[in-house]
Backbone as CSV, one residue per row, in Angstrom:
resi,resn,N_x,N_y,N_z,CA_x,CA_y,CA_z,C_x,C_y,C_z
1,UNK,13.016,-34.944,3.891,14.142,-34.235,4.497,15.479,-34.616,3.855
2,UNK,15.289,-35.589,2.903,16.756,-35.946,2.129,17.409,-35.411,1.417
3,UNK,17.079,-34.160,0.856,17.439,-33.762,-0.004,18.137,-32.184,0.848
4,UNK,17.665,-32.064,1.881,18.307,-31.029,2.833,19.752,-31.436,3.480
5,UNK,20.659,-30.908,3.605,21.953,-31.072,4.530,21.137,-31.304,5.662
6,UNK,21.380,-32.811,6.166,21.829,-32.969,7.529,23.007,-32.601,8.670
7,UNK,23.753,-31.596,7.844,24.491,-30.383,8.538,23.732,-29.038,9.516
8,UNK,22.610,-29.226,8.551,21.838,-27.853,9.271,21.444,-27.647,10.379
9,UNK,21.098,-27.254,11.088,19.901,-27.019,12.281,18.779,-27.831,11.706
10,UNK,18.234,-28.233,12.601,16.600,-28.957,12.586,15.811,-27.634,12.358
11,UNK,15.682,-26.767,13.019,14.756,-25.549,12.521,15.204,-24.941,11.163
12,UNK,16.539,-24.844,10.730,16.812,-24.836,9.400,16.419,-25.844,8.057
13,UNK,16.556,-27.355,8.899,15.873,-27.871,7.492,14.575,-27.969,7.626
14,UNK,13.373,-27.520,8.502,12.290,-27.569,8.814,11.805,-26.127,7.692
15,UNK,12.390,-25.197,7.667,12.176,-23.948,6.819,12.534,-24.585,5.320
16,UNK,13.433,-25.356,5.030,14.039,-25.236,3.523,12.749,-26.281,3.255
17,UNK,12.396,-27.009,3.706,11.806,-27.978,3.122,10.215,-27.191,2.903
18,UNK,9.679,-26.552,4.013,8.714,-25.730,3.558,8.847,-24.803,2.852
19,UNK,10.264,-24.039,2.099,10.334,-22.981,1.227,9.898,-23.581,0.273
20,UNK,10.433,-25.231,0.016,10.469,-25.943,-0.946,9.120,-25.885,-2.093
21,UNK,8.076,-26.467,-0.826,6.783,-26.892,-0.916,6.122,-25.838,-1.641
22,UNK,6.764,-24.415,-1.413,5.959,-23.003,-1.809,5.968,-23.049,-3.115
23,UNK,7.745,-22.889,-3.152,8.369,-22.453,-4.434,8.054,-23.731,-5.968
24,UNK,7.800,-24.685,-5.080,7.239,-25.907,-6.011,5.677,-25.726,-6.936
25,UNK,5.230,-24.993,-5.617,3.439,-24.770,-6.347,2.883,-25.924,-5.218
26,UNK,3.017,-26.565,-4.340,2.722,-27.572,-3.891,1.437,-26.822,-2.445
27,UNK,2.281,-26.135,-2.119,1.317,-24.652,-1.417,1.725,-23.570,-1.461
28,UNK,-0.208,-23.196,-2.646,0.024,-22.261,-3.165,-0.518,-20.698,-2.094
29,UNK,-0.410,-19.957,-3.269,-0.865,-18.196,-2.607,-1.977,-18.505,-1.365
30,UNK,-2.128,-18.384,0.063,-3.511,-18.518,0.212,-3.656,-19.689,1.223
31,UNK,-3.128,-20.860,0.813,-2.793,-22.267,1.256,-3.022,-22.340,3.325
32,UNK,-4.000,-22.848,3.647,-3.632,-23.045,5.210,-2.545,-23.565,5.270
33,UNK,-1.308,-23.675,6.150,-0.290,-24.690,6.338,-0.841,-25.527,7.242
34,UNK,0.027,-26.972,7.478,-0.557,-28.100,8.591,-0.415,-26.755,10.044
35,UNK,-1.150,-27.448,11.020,-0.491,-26.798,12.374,0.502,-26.901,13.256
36,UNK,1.294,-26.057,13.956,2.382,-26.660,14.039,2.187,-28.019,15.202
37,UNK,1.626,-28.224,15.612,1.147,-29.716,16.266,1.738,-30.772,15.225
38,UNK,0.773,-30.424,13.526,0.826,-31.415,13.378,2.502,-31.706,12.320
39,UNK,3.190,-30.213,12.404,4.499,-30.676,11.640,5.535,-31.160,12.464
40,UNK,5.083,-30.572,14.128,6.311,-31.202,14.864,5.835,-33.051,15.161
41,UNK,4.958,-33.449,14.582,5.089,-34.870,14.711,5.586,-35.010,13.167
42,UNK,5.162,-34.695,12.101,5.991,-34.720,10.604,7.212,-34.868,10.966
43,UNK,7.566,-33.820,11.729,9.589,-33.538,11.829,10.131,-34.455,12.950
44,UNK,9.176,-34.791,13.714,9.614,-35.408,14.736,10.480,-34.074,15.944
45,UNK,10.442,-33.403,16.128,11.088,-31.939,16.708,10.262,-31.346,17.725
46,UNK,10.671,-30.508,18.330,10.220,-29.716,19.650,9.261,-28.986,19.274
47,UNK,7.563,-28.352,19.353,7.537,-27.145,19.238,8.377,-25.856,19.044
48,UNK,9.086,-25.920,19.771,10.129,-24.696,19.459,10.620,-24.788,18.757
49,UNK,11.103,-25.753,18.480,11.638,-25.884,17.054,10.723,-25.868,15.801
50,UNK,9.639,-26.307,15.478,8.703,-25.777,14.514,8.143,-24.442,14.698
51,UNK,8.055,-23.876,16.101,7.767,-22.416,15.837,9.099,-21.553,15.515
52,UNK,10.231,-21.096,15.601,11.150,-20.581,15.470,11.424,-20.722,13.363
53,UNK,10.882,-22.212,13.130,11.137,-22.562,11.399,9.849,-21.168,10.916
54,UNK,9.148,-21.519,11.545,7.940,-20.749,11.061,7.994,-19.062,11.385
55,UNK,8.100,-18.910,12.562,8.478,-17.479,12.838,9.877,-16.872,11.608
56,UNK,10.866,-17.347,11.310,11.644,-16.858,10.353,10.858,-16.723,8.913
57,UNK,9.954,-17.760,8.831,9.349,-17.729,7.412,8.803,-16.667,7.306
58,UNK,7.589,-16.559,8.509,6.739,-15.185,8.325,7.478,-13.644,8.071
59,UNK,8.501,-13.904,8.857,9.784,-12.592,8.585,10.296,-12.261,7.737
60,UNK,10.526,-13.315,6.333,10.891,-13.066,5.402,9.770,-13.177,4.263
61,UNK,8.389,-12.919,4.868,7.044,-12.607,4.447,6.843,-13.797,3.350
62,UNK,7.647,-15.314,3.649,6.691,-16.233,2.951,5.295,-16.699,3.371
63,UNK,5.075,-16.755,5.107,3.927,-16.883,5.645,3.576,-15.589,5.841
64,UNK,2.051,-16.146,6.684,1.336,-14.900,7.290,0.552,-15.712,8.403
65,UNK,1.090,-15.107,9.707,0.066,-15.966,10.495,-1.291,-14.743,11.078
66,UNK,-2.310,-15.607,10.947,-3.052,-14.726,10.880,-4.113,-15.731,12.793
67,UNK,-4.242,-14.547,13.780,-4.431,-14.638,14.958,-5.694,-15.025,15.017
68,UNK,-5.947,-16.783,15.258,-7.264,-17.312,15.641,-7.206,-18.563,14.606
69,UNK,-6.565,-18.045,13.412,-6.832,-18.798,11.827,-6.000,-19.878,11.926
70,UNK,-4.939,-19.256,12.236,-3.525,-20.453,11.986,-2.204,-19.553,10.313
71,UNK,-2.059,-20.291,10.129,-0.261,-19.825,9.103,-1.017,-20.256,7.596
72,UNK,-0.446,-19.313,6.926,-0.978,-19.437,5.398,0.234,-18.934,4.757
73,UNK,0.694,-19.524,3.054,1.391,-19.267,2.516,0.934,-17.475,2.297
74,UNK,1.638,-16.763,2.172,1.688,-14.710,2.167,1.405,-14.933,0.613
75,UNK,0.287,-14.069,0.166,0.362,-13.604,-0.752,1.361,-12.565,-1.264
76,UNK,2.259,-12.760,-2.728,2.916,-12.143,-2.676,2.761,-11.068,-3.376
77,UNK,3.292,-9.293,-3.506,2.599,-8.646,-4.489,3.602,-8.910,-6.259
78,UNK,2.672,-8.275,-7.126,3.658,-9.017,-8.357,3.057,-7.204,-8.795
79,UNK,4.223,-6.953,-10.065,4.385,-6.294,-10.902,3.805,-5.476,-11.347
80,UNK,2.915,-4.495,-11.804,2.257,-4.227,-13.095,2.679,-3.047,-13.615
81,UNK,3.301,-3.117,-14.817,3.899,-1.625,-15.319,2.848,-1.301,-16.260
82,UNK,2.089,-2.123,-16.940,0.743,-2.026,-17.653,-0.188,-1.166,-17.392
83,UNK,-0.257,-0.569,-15.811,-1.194,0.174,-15.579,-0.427,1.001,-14.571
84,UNK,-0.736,2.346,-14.862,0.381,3.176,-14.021,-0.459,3.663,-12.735
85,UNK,0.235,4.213,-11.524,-0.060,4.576,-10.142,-0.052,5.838,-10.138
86,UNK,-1.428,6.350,-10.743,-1.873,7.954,-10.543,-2.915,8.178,-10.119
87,UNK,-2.869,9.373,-9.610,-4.850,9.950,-9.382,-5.443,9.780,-10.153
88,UNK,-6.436,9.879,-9.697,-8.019,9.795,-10.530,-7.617,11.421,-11.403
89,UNK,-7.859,12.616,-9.913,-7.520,13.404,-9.937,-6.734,13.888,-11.029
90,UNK,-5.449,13.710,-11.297,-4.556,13.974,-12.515,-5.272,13.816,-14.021
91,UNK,-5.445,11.987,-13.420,-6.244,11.668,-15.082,-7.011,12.435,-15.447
92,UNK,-8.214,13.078,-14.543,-9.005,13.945,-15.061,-8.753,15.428,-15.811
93,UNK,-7.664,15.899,-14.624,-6.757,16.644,-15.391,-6.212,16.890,-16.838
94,UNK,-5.677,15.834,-16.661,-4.940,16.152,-17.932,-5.631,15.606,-19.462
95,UNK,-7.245,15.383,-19.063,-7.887,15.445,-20.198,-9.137,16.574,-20.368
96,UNK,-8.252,17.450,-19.388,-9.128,19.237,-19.621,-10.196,19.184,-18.663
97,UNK,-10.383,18.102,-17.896,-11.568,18.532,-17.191,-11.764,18.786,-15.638
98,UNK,-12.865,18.512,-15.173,-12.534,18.981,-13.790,-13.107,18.168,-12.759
99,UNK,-12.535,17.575,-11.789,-12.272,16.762,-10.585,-12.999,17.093,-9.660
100,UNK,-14.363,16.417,-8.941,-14.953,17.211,-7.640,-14.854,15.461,-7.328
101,UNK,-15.292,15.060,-5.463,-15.413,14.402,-5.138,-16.440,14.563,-3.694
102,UNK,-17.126,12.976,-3.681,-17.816,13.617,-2.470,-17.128,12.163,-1.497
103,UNK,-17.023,12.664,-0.367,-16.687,11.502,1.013,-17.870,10.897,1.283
104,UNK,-18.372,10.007,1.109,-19.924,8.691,1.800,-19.300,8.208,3.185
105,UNK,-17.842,8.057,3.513,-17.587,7.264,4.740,-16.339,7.419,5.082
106,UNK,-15.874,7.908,5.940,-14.744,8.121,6.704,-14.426,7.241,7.930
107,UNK,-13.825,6.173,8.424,-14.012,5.748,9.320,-12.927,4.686,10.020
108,UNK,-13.006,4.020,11.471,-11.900,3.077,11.850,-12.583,1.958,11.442
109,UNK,-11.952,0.649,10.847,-13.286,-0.588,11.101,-12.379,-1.315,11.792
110,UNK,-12.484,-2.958,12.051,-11.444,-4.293,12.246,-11.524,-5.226,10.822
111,UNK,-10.274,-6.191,10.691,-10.135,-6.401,9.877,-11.095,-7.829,10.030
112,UNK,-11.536,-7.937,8.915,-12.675,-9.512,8.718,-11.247,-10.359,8.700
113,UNK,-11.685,-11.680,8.396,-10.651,-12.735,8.449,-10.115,-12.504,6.317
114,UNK,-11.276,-12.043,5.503,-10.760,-12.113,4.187,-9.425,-10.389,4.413
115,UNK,-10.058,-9.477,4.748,-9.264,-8.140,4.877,-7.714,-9.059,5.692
116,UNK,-8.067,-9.228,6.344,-6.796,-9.922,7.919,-5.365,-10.475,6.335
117,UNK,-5.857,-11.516,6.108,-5.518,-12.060,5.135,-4.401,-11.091,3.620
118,UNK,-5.734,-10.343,3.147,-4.878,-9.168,2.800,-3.886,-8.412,3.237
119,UNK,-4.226,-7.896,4.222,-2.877,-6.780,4.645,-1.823,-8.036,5.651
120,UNK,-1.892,-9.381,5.701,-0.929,-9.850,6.391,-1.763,-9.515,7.939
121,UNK,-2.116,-9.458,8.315,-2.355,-8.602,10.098,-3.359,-9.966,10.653
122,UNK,-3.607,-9.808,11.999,-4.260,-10.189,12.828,-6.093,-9.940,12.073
123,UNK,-6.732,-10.955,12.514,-8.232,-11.100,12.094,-8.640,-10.014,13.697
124,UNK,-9.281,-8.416,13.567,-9.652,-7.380,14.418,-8.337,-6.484,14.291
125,UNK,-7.549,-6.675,13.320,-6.955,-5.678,13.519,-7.823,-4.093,13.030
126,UNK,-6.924,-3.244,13.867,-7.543,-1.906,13.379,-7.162,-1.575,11.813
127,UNK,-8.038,-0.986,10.995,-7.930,-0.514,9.724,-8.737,0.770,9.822
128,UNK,-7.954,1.797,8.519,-8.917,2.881,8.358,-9.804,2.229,6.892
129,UNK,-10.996,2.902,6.698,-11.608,2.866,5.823,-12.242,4.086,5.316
130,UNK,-12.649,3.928,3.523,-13.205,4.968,3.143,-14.022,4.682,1.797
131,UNK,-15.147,5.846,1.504,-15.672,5.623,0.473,-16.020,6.882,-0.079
132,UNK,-15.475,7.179,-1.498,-15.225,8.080,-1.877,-16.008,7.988,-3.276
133,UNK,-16.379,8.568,-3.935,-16.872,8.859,-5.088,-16.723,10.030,-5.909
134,UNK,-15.717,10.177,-7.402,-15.283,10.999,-7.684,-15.621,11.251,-9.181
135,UNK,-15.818,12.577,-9.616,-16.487,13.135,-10.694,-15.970,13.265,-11.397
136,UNK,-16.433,13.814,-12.923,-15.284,14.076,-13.982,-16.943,14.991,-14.513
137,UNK,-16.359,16.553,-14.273,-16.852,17.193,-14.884,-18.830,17.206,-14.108
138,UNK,-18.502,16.769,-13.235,-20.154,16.671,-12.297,-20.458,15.313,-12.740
139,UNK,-19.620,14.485,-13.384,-20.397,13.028,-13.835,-19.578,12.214,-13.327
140,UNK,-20.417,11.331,-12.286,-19.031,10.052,-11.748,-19.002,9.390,-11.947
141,UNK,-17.385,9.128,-12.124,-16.875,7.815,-13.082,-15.687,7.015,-12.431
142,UNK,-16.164,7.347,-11.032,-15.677,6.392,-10.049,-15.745,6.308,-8.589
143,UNK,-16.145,5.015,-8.074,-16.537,4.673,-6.543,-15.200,3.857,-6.087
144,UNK,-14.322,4.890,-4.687,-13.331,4.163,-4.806,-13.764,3.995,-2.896
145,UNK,-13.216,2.583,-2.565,-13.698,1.876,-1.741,-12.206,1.321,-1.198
146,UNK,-11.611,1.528,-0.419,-10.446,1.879,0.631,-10.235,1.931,1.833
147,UNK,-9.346,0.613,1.932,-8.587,-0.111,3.469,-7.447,0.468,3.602
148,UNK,-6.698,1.359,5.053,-5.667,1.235,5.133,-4.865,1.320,6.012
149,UNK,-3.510,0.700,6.141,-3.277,-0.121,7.211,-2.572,1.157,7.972
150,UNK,-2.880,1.612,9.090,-3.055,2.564,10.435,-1.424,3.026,10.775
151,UNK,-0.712,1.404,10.344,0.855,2.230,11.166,1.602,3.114,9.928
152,UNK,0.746,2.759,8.493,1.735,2.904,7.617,1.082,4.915,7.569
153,UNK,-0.413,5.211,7.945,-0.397,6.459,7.224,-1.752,6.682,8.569
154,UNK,-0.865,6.955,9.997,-1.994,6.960,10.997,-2.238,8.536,11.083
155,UNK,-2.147,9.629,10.272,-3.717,10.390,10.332,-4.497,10.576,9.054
156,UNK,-4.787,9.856,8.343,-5.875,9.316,7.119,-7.016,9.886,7.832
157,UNK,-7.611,9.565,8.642,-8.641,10.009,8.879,-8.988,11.231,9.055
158,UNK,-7.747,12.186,8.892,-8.130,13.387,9.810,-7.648,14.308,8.278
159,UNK,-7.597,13.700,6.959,-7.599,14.433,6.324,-8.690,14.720,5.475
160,UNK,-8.581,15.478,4.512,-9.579,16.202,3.432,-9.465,15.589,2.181
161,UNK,-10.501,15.123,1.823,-10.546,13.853,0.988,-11.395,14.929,-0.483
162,UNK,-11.805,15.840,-0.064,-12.810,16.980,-1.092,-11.268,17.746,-1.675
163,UNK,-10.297,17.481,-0.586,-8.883,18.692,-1.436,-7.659,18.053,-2.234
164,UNK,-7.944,16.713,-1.334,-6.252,15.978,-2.204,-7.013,14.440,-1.999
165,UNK,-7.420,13.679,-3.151,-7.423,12.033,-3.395,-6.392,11.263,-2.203
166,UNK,-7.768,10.298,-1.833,-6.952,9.179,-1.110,-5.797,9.127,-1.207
167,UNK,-6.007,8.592,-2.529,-4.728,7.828,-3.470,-3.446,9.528,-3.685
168,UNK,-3.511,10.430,-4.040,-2.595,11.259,-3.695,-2.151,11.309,-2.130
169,UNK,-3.056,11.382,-1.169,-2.178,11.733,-0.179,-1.728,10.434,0.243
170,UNK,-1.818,9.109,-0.016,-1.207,7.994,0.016,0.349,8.020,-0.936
171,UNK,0.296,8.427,-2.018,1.297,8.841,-2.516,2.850,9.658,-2.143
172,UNK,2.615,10.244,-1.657,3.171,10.879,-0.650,3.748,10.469,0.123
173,UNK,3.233,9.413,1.047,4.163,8.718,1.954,4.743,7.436,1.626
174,UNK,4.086,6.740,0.672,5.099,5.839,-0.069,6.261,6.227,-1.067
175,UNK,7.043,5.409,-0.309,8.315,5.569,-1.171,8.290,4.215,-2.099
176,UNK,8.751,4.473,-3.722,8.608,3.225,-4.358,7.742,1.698,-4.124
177,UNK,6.743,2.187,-3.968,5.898,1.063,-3.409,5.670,0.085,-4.916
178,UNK,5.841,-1.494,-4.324,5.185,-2.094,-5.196,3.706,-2.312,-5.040
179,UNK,3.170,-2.500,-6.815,1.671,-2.458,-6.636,1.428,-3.912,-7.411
180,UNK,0.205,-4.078,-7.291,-0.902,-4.796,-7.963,-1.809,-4.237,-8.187
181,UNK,-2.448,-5.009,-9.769,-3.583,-4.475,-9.463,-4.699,-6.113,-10.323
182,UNK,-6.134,-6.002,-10.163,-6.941,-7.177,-10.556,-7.372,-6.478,-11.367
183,UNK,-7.865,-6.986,-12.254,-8.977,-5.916,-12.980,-10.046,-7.052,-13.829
184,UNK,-11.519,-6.678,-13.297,-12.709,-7.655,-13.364,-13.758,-6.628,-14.409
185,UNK,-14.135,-7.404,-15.187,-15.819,-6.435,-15.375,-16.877,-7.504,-14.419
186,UNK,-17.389,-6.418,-13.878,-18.791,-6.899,-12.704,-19.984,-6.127,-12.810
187,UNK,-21.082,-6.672,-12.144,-21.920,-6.071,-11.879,-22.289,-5.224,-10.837
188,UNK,-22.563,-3.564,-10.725,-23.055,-3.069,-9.796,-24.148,-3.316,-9.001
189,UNK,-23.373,-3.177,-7.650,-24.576,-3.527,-6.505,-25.905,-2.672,-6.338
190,UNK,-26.761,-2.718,-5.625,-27.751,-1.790,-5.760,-27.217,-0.148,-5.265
191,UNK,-25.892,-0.182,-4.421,-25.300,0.898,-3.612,-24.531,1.292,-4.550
192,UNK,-24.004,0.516,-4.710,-22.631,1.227,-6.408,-23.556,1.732,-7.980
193,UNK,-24.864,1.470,-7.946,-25.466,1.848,-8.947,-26.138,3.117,-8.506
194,UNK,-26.333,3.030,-7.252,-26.612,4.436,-6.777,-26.021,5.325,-6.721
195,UNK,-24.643,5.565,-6.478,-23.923,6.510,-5.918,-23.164,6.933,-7.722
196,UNK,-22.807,5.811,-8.480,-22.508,6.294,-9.848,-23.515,6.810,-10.578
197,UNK,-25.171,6.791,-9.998,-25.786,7.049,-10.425,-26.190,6.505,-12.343
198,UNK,-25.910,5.078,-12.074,-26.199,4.223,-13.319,-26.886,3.896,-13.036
199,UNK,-27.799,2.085,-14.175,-28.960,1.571,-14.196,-28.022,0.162,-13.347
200,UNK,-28.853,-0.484,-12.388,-28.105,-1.826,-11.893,-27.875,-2.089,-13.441
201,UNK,-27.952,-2.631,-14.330,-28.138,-3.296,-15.324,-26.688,-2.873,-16.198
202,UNK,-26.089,-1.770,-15.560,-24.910,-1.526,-16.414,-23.900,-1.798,-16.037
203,UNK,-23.233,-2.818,-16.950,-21.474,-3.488,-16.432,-20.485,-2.051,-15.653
204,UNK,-19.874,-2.738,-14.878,-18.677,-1.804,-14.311,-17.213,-2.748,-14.461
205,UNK,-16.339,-1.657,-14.381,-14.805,-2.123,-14.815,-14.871,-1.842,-13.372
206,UNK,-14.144,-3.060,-12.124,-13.266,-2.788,-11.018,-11.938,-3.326,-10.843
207,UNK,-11.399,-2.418,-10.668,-9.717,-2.772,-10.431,-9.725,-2.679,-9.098
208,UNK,-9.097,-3.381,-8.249,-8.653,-3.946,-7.099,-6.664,-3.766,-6.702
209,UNK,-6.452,-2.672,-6.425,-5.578,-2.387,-6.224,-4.648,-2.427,-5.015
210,UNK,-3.775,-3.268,-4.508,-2.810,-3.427,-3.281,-1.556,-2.644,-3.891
211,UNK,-1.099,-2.361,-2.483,0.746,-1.802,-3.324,1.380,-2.063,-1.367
212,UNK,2.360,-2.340,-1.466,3.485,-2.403,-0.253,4.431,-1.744,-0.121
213,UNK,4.868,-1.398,0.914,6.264,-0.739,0.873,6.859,-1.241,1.882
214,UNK,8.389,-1.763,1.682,9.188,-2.837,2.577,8.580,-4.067,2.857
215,UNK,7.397,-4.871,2.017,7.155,-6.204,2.791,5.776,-5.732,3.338
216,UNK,5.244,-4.673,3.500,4.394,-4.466,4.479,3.006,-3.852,3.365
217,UNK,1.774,-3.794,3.588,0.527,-3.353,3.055,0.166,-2.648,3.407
218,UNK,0.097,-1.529,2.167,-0.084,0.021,2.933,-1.638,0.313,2.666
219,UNK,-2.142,-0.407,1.591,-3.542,-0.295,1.199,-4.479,-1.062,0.245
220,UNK,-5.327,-1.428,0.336,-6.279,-2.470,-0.625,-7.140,-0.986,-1.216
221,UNK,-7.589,-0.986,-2.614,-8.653,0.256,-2.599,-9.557,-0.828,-4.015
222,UNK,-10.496,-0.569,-4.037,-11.403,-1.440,-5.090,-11.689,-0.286,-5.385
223,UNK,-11.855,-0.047,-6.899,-11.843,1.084,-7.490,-13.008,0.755,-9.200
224,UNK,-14.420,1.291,-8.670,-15.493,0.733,-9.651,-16.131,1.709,-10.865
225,UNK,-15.896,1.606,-12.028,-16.218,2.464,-12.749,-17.320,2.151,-13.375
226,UNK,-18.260,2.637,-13.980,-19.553,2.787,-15.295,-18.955,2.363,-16.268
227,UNK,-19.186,1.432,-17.049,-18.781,0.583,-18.073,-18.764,1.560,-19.414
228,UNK,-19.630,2.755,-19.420,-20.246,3.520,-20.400,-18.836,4.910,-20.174
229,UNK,-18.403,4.546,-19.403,-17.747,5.723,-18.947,-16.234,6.401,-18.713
230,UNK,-15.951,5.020,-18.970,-14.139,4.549,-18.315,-13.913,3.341,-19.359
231,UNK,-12.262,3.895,-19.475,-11.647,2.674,-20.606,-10.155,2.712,-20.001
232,UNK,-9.787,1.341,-20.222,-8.637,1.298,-19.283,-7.801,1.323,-20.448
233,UNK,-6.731,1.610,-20.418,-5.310,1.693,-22.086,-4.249,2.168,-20.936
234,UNK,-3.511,1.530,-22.073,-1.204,1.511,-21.579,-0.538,1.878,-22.479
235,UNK,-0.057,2.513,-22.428,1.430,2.480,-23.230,2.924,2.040,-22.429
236,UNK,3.155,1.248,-23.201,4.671,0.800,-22.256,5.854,0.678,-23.369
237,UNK,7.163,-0.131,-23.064,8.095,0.064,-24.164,8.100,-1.691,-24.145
238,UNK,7.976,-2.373,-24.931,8.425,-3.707,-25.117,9.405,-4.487,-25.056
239,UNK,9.886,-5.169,-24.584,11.522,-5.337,-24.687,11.426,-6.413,-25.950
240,UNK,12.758,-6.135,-26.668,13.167,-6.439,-27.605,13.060,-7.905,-27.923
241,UNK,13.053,-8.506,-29.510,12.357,-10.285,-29.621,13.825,-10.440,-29.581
C-alpha cells in the first residue's frame, strides 16, 4: 500500500493497488482474485469497503464477477484489423458464387461457468444459441456455432437464418463493435465431420470470434471450416519503418 497516497479513500487505494497487480501481469486474463474475506483481512478494512473497491473495478470492466464462482480479472477484447468482420454470405458473393445455408439448432440455453466467463454474465445466465451450416455453391465450407447475449439482440431467435446470416443480422445492430478473433487448425468432431460432410481425418481451420459493443459481449461464434476448402488471407496497409 506504499506506494499509493495515503490521501485517498481506503476503497480507493484498495482499487489502485489491484489495478496495479493487473496491469503488472501479476493477475493475469482469467485469474480467480483472493475473496473478498480474504482481502479485507489483507487491507485490514470493512467488507464494504472491499466490496465497493471491487464493485467499481467490475464497472470499469477490469473484473468480472461471475455468480457462485467468485471475481476474476475480465478478459479484455484486443484488436484485429488482420481479419475483417464480414459475412460468410458476402465472401461467397463476391467470388461469383452462391450462398445457401441450413439451421441444425435454433435455441435459448444457460450459460456453463466456461460461456459465464466469456460474455462477463452470471454462471445460468440466459443465452441464445445457434448452429448453422453454410454452403458455397451446394458445398459447405462452414459450421458456424453461436452464443448470444439476449439484452444485446433479444429477437435472434425469431429470425430467418436461410435469408440473412447470423453474423449479418448481428451486424446491424452493432455499432462499431470491437472484435477478436483466435484462429486454431483442429480436428473435426464426429458431428462437425458430418454436417461439413468431410472424412474425421481432415484438419479444419476454426476461428473463434468475440466482438463487444460499449464494454459489453454481444457474441462468441466458433466458426469451423474443411481444411481442403477455406484459406484465410489479409490485406492491410503497414505503417511506416
Amino acid at each position: 500500500m506504499s506506494a499509493v497516497s495515503a490521501a485517498q479513500p481506503r476503497y480507493a487505494q484498495i482499487k489502485e493497488t489491484i489495478r496495479r497487480r493487473i496491469q503488472s501481469g501479476d493477475w493475469r486474463e482469467g485469474f480467480q482474485i483472493p475473496s473478498e474475506h480474504k482481502l479485507l483481512e489483507e487491507f485490514s478494512v470493512s467488507r464494504m469497503t472491499v466490496h465497493r473497491a471491487l464493485r467499481d473495478l467490475t464497472d470499469e470492466g477490469l473484473l468480472t464477477r461471475v455468480q457462485g464462482l467468485g471475481t476474476f480479472v475480465a478478459e479484455r477484447p484486443t484488436s484485429m484489423d488482420v481479419v475483417e468482420l464480414r459475412s460468410i454470405a458476402d465472401e461467397i458473393a463476391a467470388r461469383g458464387n452462391r450462398h445457401s445455408c441450413a439451421v441444425e439448432s435454433l435455441s435459448a440455453v444457460t450459460a456453463d461457468t466456461g460461456l459465464a466467463r466469456r460474455f462477463n454474465r452470471p454462471v445460468g445466465s440466459a443465452l441464445f444459441h445457434s448452429i448453422v451450416v453454410h454452403r458455397e455453391s451446394d458445398v459447405p465450407v462452414q459450421l458456424e456455432e453461436r452464443w448470444v447475449n439476449p439484452e444485446v439482440a433479444p429477437d435472434y431467435l425469431d429470425q430467418d437464418f436461410t435469408r440473412q446470416t447470423p453474423g449479418a443480422y448481428l451486424m446491424r445492430l452493432e455499432a462499431s463493435p470491437q472484435v477478436e478473433h483466435v484462429i486454431e487448425a483442429v480436428a473435426p468432431t464426429p458431428d462437425i465431420a458430418r454436417l461439413l460432410e468431410i472424412p474425421d481425418s481432415e484438419p479444419c481451420l476454426r476461428v473463434t470470434r468475440r466482438t463487444w459493443v460499449n464494454g459489453q459481449v454481444v457474441t462468441v461464434a466458433m466458426l469451423v471450416h474443411p481444411g481442403s476448402r477455406y484459406r484465410l488471407g489479409a490485406r492491410f496497409q503497414a505503417p511506416p519503418p
